[in-house]
N, C-alpha and C positions, 0 to 999 in steps of 0.2 A: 898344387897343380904344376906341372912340371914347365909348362909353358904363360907362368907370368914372367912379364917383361915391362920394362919401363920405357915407355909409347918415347919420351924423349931421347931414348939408346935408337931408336930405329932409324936408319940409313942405308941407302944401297948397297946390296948385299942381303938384304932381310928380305926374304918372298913378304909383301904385302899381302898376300891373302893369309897368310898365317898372322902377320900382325894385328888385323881386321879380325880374327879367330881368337888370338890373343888377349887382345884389347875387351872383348867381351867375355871373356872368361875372368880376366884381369877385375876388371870393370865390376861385374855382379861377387868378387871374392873383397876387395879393397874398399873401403871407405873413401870417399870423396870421389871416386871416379866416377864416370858417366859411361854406359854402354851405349855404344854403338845401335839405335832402335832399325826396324826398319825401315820408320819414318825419314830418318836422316838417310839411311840408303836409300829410298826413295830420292829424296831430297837431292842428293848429289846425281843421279840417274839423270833426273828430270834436268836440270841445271847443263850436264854435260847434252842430254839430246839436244838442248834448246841454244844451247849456247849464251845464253844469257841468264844475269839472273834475275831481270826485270818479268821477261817473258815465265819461268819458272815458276816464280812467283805467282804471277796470275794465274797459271796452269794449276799449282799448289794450293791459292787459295790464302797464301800468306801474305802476309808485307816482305816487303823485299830486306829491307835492315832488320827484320827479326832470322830472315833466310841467310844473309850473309852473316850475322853473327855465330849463326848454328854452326854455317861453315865452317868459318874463322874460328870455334871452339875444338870441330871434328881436326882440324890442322893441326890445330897446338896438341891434342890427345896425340895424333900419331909421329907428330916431331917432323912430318913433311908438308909442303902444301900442295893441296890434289890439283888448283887452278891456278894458274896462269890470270891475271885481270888486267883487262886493257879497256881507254872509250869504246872498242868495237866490242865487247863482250868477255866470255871467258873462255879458256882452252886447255883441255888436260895438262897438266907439269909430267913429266915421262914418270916419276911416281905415279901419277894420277892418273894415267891407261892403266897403270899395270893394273891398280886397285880394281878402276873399271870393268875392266877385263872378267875381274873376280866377283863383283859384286851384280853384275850383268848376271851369272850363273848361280849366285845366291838368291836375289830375284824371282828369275826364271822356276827356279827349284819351291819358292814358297808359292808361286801362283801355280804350280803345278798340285800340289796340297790341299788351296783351294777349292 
């Protein structure tokens, strides 16, 4: 595949929806990696609409420190982190629009398939 790359080479300058594209191609060819499910795009959706990821959580259905861990794995895969974490909640990292951005339209595209 012409487009593996190694998720901790990726930094400003790399369209993140190719690395999101990447990573799952990466991901189902390499051993040890983790693809990208839609679940976790979900996940990161839900988190970014809510602002939180207490409230996410409940929306989800999960515990919150199994939610945050998924995150904190999806981060280290892509070598950025998508959230910003403060007491008041969480906020895209300007990596983390762009992603959303993209992952918004991936989304969109599989409930359309639905």
């Amino acid at each position: 595949h012409g487009c593996l790359l190694n998720a901790g080479r990726l930094r400003r300058g790399f369209s993140v929806f190719y690395a999101l594209i990447c990573l799952n191609i990466a991901a189902s060819t390499k051993k040890g990696r983790e693809i990208m499910t839609l679940q976790q795009l979900h996940y990161i959706l839900t988190i970014a609409e809510t602002g939180s990821m207490n409230k996410a959580a409940e929306l989800l259905y999960v515990s919150q420190p199994n939610l945050t861990s998924t995150v904190r794995e999806l981060e280290k895969e892509f070598g950025f982190a998508v959230f910003h974490r403060s007491g008041r909640g969480v906020t895209p990292t300007r990596d983390g629009v762009e992603l959303l951005t993209y992952a918004r339209q991936v989304w969109t595209q599989m409930e359309a398939l639905n």
